[in-house]
Rosetta silent file (secondary structure, phi, psi, omega in degrees, C-alpha in Angstrom):
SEQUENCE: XXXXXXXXXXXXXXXXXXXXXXXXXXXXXXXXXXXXXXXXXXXXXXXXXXXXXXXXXXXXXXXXXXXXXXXXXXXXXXXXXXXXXXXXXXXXXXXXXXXXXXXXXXXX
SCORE:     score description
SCORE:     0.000 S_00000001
   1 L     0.000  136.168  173.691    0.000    0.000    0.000 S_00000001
   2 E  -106.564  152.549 -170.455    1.158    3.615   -0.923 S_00000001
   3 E  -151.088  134.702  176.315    0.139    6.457    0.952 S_00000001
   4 E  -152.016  149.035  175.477    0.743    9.900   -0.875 S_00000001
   5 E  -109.139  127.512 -170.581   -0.415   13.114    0.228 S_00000001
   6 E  -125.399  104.902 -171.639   -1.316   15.300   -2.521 S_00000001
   7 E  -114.879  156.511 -174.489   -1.592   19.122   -1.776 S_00000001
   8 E  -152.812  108.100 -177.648   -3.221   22.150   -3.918 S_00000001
   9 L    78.698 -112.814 -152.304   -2.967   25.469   -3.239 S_00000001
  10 L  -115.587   -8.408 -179.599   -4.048   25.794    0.631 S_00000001
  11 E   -94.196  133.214  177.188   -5.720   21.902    0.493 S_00000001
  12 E  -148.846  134.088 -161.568   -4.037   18.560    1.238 S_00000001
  13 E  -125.226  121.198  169.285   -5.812   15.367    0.460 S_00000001
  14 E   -68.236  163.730  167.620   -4.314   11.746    1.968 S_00000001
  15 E  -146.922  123.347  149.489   -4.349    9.032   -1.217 S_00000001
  16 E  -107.234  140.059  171.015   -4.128    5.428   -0.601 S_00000001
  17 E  -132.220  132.319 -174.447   -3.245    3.587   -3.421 S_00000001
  18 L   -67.015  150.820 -172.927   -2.826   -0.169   -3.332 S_00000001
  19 H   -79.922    3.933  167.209    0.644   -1.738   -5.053 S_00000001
  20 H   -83.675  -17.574  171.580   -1.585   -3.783   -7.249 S_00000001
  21 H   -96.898  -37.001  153.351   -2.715   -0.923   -9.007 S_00000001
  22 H   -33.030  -48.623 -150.956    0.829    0.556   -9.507 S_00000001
  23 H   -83.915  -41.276 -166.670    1.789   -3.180  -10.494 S_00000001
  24 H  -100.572  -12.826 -169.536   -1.001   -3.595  -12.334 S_00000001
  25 L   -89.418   25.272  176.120   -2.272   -0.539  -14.245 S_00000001
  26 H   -62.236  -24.609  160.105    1.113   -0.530  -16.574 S_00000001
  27 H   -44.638  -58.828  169.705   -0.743   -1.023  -19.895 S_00000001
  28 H   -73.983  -12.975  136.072   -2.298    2.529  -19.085 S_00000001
  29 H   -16.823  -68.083  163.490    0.603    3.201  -17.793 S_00000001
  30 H   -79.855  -33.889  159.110    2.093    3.043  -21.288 S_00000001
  31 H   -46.759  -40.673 -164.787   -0.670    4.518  -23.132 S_00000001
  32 H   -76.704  -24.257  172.468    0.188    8.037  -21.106 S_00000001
  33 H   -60.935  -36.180  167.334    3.866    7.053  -21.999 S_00000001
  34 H   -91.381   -8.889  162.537    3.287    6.891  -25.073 S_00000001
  35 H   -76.546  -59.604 -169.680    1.283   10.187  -25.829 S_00000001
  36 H   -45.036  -24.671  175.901    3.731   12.302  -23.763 S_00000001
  37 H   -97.412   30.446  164.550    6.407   10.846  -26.356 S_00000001
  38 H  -116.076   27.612  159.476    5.156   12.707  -29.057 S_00000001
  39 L    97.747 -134.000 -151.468    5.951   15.503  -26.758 S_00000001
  40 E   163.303  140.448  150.634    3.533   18.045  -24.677 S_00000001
  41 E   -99.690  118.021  158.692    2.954   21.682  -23.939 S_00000001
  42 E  -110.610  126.764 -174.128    3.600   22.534  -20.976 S_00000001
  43 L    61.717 -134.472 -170.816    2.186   25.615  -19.456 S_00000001
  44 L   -66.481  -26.459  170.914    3.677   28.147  -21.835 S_00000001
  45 E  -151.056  162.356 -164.614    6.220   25.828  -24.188 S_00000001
  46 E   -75.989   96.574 -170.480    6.633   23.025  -25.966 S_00000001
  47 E   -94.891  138.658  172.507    8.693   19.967  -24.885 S_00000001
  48 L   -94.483  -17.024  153.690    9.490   17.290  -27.485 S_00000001
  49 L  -155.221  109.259  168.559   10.487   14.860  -24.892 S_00000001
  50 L   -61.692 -179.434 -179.647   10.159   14.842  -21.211 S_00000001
  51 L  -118.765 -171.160 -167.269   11.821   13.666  -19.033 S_00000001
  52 H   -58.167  -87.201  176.804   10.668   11.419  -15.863 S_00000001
  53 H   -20.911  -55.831 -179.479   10.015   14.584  -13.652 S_00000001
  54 H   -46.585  -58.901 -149.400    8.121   16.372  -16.873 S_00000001
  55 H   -77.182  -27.937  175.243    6.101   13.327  -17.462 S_00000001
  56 H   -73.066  -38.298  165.333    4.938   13.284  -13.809 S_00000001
  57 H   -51.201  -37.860 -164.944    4.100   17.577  -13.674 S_00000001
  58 H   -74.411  -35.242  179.946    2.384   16.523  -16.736 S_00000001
  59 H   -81.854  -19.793  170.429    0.517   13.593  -14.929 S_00000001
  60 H   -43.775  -58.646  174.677    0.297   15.568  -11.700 S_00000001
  61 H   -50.732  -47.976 -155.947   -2.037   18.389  -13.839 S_00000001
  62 H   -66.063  -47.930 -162.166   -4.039   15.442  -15.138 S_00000001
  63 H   -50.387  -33.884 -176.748   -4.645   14.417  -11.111 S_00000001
  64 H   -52.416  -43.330 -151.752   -5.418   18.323  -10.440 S_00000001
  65 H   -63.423  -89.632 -152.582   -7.811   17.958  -12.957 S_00000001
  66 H   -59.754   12.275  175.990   -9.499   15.025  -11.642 S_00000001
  67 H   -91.481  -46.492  174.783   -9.455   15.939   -8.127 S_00000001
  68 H   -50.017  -29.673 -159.629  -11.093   18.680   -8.841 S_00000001
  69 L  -100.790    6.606  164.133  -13.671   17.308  -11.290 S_00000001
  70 L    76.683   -2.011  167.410  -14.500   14.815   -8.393 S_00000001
  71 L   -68.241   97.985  169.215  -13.098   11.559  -10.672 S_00000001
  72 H   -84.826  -21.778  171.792  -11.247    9.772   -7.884 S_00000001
  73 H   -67.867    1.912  175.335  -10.419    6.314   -9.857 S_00000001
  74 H   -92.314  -56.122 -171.024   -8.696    8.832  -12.599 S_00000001
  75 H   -45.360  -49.828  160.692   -7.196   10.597   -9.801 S_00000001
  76 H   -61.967  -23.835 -178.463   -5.458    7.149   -8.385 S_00000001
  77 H   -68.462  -56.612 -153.399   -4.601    6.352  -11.817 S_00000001
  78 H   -78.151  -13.371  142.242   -2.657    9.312  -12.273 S_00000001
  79 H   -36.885  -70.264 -150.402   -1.053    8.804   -8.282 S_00000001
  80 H   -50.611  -39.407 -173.343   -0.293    5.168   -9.313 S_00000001
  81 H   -72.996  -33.542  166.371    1.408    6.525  -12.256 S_00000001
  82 H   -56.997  -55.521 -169.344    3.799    9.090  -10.334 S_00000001
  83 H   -76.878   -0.145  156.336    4.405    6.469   -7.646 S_00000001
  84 H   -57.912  -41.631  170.444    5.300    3.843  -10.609 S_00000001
  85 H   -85.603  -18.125 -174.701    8.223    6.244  -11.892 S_00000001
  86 L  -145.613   75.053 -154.480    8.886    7.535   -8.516 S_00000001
  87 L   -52.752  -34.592  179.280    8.361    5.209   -5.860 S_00000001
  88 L   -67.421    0.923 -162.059    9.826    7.111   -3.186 S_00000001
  89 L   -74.109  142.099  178.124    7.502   10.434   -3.355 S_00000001
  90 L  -115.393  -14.115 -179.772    5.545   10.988   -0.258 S_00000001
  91 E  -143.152  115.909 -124.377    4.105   14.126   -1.204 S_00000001
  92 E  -138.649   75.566 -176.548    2.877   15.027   -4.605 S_00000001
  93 E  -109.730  113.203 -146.304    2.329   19.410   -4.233 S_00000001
  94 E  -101.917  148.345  155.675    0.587   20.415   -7.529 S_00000001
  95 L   -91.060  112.517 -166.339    0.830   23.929   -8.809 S_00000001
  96 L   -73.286  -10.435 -133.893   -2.404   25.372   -9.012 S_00000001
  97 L   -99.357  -22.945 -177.432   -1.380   28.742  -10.634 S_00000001
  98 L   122.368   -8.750 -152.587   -1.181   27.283  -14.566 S_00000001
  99 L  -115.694   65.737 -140.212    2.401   26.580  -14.186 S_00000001
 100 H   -60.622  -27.397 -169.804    2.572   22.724  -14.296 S_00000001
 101 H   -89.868    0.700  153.853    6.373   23.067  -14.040 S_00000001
 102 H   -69.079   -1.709 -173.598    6.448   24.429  -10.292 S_00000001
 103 L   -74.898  143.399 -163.780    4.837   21.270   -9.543 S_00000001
 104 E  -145.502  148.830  170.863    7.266   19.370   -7.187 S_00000001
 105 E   -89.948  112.525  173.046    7.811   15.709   -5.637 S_00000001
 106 E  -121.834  127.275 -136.068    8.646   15.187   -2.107 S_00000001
 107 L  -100.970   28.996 -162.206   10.366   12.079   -1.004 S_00000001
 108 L  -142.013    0.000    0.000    9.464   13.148    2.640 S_00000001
């Protein structure tokens, strides 16, 4: 079991996510891998290939989204997919502001 805290703006939301859904959602896993490698705008410019950290700000936005929008089974998807690439993160603190690339990983 993973436990990630995911905060936005002035809000911080616990996530449990089980390691079978890490372990197991890698097929979707690869689909997001494989859009992001025909590169992504982020915020304000254009990357042609991210890197691990990019591809997680980029999946990080997707989680803002659905936390917001009240999907929580997107919203674990798109945890499970940060804690697949980055096992150690303990804290997932999204930038709310437009500026996906202030979004930062905390192994603490």
């Amino acid at each position: 079991m993973f436990e990630v805290k995911i905060i936005l703006g002035e809000n911080s939301y616990p996530l449990k996510i089980s390691s079978k859904i890490v372990s197991d959602a890698q097929d979707y896993f690869n689909k997001l891998d494989a859009d992001m490698n025909k590169g992504w705008k982020m915020s304000k410019s254009w990357v042609d290939n991210p890197n691990q950290v990019q591809r997680c700000q980029i999946v990080a936005d997707r989680l803002f989204t659905s936390v917001h929008l009240g999907k929580k089974e997107t919203a674990i998807l798109m945890a499970a997919y940060i804690l697949n690439q980055m096992p150690d993160v303990k804290t997932i603190d999204i930038d709310t502001t437009g500026n996906m690339e202030d979004t930062i990983f905390l192994k603490e």
